[in-house]
NUDREN-846348 format. One record per residue (C-alpha): x negated, y negated, z; residue number from 1. Coordinates in Angstrom, 3 decimals, always signed. Last residue first. Layout:
N
xx;yy;zz;banu
X;Y;Z;NUM;
...
This chain:
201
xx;yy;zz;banu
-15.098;+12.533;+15.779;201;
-17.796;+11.818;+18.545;200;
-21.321;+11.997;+17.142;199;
-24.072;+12.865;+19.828;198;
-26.443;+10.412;+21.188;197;
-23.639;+9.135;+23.733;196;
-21.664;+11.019;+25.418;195;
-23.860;+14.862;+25.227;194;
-26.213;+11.961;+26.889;193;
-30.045;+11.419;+25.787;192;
-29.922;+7.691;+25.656;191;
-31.802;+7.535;+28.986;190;
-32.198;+4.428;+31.473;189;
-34.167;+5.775;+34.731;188;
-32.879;+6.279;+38.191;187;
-34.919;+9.411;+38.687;186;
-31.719;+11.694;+38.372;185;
-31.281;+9.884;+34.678;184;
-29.224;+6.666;+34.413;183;
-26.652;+6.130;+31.415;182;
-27.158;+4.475;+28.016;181;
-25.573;+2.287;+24.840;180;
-27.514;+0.433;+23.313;179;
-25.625;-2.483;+20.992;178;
-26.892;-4.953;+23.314;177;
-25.480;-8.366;+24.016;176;
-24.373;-7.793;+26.868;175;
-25.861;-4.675;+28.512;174;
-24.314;-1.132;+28.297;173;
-23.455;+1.812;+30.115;172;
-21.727;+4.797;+29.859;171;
-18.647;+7.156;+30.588;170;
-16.895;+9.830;+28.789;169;
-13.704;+11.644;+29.492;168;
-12.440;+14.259;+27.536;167;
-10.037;+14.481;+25.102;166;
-5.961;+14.056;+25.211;165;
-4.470;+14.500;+21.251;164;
-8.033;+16.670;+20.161;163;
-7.598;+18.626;+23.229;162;
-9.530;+18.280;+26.409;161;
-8.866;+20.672;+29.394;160;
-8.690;+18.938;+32.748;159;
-9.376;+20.028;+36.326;158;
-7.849;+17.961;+39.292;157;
-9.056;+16.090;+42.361;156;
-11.700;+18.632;+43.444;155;
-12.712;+17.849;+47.157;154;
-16.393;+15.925;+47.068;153;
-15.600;+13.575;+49.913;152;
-15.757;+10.631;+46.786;151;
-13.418;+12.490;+45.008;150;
-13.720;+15.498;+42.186;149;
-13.144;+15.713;+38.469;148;
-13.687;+19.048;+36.696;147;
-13.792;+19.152;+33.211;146;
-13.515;+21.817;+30.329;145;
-13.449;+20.830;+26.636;144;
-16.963;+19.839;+26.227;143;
-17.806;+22.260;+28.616;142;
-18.884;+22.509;+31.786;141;
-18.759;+18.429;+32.419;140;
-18.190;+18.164;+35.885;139;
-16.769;+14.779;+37.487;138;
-17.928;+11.524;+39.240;137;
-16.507;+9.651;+42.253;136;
-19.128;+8.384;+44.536;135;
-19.904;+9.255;+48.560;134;
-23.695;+9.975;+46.949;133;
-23.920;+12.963;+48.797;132;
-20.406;+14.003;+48.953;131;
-20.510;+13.946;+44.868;130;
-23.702;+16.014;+45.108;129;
-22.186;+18.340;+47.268;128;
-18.739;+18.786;+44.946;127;
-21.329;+19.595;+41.925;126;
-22.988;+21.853;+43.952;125;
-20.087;+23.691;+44.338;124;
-18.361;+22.795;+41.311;123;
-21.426;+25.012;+39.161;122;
-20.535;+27.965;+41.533;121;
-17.148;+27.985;+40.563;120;
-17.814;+27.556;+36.762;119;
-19.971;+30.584;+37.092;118;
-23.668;+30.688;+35.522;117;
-24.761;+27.503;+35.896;116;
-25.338;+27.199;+39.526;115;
-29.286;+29.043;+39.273;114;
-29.862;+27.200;+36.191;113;
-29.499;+23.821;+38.023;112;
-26.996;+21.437;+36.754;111;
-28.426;+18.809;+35.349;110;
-27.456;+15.039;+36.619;109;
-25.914;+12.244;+34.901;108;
-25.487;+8.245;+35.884;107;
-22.733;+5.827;+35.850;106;
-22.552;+1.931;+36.868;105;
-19.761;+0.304;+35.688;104;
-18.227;+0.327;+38.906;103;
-20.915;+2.210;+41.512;102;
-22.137;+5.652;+41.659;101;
-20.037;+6.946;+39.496;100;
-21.583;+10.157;+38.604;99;
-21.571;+12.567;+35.699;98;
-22.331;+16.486;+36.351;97;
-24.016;+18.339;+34.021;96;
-23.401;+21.638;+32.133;95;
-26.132;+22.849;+29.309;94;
-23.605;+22.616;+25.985;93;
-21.623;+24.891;+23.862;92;
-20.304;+24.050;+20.537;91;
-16.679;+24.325;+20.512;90;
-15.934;+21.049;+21.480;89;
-17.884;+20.057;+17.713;88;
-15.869;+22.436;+15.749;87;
-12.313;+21.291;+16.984;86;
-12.704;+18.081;+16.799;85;
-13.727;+18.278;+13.223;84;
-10.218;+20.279;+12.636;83;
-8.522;+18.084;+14.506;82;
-10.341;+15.091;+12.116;81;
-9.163;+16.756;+9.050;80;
-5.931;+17.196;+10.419;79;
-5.595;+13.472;+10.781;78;
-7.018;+12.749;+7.493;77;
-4.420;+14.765;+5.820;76;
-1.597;+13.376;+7.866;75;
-3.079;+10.011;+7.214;74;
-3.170;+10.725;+3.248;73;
+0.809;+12.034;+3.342;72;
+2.162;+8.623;+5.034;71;
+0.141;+6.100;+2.664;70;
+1.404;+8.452;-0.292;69;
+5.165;+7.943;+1.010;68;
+4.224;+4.061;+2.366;67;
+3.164;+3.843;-1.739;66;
+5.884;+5.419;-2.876;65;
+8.731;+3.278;-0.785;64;
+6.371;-0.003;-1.953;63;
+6.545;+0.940;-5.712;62;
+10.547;+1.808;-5.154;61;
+11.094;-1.837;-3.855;60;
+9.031;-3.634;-5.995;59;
+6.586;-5.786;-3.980;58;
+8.014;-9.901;-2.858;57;
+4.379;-11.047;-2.874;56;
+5.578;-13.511;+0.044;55;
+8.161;-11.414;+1.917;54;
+6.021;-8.571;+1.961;53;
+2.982;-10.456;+2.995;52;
+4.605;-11.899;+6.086;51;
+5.724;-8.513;+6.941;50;
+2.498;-7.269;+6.888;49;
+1.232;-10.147;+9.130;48;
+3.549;-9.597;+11.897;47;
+2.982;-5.882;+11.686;46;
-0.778;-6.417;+12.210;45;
-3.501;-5.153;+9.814;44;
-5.315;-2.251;+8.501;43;
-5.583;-0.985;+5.188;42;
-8.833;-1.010;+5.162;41;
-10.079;-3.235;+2.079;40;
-6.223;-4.798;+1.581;39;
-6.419;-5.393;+5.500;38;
-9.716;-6.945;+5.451;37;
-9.340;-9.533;+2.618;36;
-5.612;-10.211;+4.623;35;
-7.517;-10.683;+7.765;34;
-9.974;-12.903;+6.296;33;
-7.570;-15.448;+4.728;32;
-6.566;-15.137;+8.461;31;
-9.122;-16.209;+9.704;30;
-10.076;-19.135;+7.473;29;
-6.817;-20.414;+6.830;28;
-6.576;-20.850;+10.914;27;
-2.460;-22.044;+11.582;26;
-1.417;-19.781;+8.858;25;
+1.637;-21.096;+6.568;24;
+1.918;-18.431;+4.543;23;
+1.482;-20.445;+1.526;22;
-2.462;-21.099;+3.198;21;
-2.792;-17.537;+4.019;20;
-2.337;-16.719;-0.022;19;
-4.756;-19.198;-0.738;18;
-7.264;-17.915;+1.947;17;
-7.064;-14.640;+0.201;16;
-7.086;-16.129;-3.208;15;
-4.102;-16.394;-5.303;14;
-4.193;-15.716;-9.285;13;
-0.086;-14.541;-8.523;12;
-1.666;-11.314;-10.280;11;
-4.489;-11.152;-8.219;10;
-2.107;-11.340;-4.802;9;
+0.349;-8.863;-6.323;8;
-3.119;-6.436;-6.464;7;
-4.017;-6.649;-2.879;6;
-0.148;-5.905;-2.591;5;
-0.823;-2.405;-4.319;4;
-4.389;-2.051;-2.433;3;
-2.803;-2.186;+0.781;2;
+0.000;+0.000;+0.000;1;
């Protein structure tokens, strides 16, 4: 649909900030912008869209096919990323626990090999190290499987990520910065996170 009223726009011999200007736009600028970016991504605010509609006045039935072809592409794409979802929570990882140890300050620790064999035994010295630091944090054991626990280290709940509610993630960054870290046992900035270095779908 974008791309159809991108096209009404040429026709009309309008430039984006053109168009925004007959549409009465307070900032020409911006939201000449907006409608560049919305016929280039498709994305764009309801108030906006419905601006544009009115304005560029689209064939009925060409607008009904394109939403129909709009609607059929994001189903597509949004199976594709399940399915991509789906392959990377599969792959196993080394458990760790992540720690809150104060607001937007979070850190990870390894689970030692000895506690890594049960899920049980992992939460046990997960649960210590949570007492120990009197923080909030939870278990990663897999990327699908969670444990979170409270500051006293009791186990508030246990979550299993799907593509629809996944799992959560925590990190750090400095204004300004496009870094994004956490804080090894030692304190020490790392990029090395299963959260961070590795590509999310």
């Amino acid at each position: 649909m974008s791309r159809y009223l991108a096209n009404l726009r040429i026709e009309r011999d309008l430039k984006p900030g053109q168009l925004a200007s007959i549409l009465q736009a307070k900032n020409i600028s911006k939201i000449g912008s907006l409608i560049r970016q919305f016929e280039l991504n498709g994305e764009i605010t309801s108030y906006w869209m419905e601006k544009l509609i009115s304005e560029l006045n689209p064939d009925k039935k060409a607008l009904e096919k394109c939403i129909a072809l709009d609607k059929t592409n994001y189903l597509k794409e949004l199976e594709n990323q399940k399915l991509k979802w789906e392959e990377w929570a599969s792959k196993s990882i080394e458990p760790y626990l992540t720690i809150r140890y104060m607001p937007a300050v979070y850190g990870t620790r390894d689970i030692p090999k000895a506690f890594t064999s049960l899920r049980e035994d992992a939460e046990w010295w997960a649960a210590k190290e949570i007492k120990r630091f009197r923080s909030n944090g939870y278990l990663n054991w897999t990327r699908k499987e969670q444990t979170f626990f409270k500051k006293d280290g009791t186990i508030s709940s246990r979550h299993r990520a799907t593509f629809e509610s996944p799992p959560a993630s925590a990190w750090m960054q400095v204004s300004g910065s496009s870094i994004k870290f956490l804080l090894q046992e030692d304190f020490t900035p790392t990029t090395k996170s299963q959260t961070i270095t590795e590509e999310r779908p």
